[in-house]
C-alpha positions in Angstrom: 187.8 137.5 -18.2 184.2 138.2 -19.5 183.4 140.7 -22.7 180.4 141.9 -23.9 182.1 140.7 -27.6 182.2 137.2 -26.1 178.4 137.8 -25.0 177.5 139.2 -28.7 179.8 136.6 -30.4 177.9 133.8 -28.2 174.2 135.2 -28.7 175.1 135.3 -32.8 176.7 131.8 -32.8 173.0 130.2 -30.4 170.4 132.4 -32.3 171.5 132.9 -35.4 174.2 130.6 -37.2 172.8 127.7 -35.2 169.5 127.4 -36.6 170.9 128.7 -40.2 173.2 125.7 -40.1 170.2 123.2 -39.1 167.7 124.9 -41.4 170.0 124.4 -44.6 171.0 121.1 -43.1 167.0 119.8 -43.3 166.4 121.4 -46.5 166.6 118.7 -48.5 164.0 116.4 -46.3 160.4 117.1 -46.9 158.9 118.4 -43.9 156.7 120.9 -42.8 158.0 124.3 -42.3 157.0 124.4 -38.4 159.1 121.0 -38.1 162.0 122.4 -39.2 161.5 125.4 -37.0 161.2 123.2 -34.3 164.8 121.8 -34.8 166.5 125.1 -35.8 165.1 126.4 -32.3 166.9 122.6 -30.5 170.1 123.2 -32.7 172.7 120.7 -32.7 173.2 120.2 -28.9 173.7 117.3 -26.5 170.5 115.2 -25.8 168.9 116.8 -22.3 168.8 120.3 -24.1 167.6 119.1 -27.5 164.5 117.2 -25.3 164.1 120.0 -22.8 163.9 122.5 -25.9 162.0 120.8 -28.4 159.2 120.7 -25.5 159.1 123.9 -25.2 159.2 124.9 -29.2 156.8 122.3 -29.5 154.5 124.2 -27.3 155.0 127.3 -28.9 154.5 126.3 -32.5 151.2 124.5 -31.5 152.5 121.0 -32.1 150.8 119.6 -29.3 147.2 118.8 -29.5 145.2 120.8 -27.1 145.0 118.3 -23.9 147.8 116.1 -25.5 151.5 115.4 -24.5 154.4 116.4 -25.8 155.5 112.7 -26.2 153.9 112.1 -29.7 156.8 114.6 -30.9 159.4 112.1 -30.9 158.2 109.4 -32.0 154.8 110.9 -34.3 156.0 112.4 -37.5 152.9 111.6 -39.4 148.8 112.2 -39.0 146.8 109.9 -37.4 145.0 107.2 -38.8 141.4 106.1 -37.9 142.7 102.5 -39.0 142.4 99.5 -36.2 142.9 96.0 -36.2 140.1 93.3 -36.0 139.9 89.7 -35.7 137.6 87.7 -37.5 136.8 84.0 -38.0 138.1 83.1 -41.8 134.7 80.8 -42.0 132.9 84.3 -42.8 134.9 85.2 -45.9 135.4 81.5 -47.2 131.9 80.6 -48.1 132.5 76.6 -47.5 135.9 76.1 -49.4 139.4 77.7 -48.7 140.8 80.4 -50.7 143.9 81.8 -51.0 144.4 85.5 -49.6 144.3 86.9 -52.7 141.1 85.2 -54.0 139.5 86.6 -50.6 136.7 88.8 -50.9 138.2 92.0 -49.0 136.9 95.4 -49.5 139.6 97.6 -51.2 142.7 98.8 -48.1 141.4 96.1 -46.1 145.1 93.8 -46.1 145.3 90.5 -43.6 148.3 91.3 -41.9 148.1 87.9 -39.8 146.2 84.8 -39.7 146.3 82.7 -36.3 146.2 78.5 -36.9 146.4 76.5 -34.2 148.5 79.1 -31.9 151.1 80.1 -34.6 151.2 83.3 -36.5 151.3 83.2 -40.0 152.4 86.7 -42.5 149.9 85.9 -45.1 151.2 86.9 -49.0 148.8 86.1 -51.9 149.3 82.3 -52.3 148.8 81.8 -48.6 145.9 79.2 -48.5 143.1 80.1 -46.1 141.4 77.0 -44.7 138.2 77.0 -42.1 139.1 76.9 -38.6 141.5 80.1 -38.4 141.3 83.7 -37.6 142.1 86.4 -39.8 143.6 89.7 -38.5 142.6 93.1 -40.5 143.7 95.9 -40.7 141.4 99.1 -41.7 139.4 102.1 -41.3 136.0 101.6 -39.6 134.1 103.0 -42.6 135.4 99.6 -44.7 135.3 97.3 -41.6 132.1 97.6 -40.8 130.9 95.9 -44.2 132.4 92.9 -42.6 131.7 93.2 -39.5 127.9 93.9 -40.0 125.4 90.4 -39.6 124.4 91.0 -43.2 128.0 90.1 -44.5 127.7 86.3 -42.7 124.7 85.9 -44.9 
């Protein structure tokens, strides 16, 4: 049989003891305030209402980026960087003799995070040796790329 003390008991355990629980439960992580907000509003529920609510909350707490989707919630927990990845033929950072990574001249936050020889990848470290012939994959913000990637750097 239905009681308004089941209702209030209900409504005080969703909106209140809830999000108290998850708040002092994230506490110890460091993120921002409106994050945590975000969860407390979800709770500790099964996975439809967690997604179906942190939509919404999302929305609410300005989350989303005007235009955006909600879909970088899930999966986007930090700011966006303006790094991308270019490829570029190793014969314009050799200078006529291989070098090993390391002895490469990069501009600073610039790392090779491949190098393609012959059709096989290859995780560069420092004492990787860099021969002609291959192509180097960076990774970087435009403002440091574009030293390489302007015709003055094959001179």
């Amino acid at each position: 049989m239905w009681s308004p003390s089941w209702f209030w008991t209900w409504c005080s355990l969703a909106l209140v003891a809830r999000p108290a629980a998850v708040f002092l439960l994230l506490a110890p992580f460091r993120m921002p305030w409106r994050q945590k907000l975000l969860l407390c509003a979800a709770g500790l529920r099964g996975a439809a209402a967690i997604v179906f609510s942190l939509v919404v909350a999302a929305k609410k707490l300005g989350l989303v980026d005007p235009g955006g989707t909600v879909l970088g919630i899930f999966t986007d927990y930090q700011e966006t960087s303006a790094a991308r990845l270019v490829q570029l033929p190793a014969n314009t950072l050799l200078r006529g003799a291989p070098r090993f990574v390391a002895d490469l001249p990069l501009p600073k936050g610039v790392p090779i995070v491949e190098i393609l020889r012959a059709g096989e990848t290859v995780v560069p470290g420092g004492g990787t040796l860099v021969k002609e012939g291959v192509t180097l994959t960076l990774c970087g913000e435009e403002g440091r790329l574009s030293a390489l990637l302007s015709p003055e750097a094959d001179s």
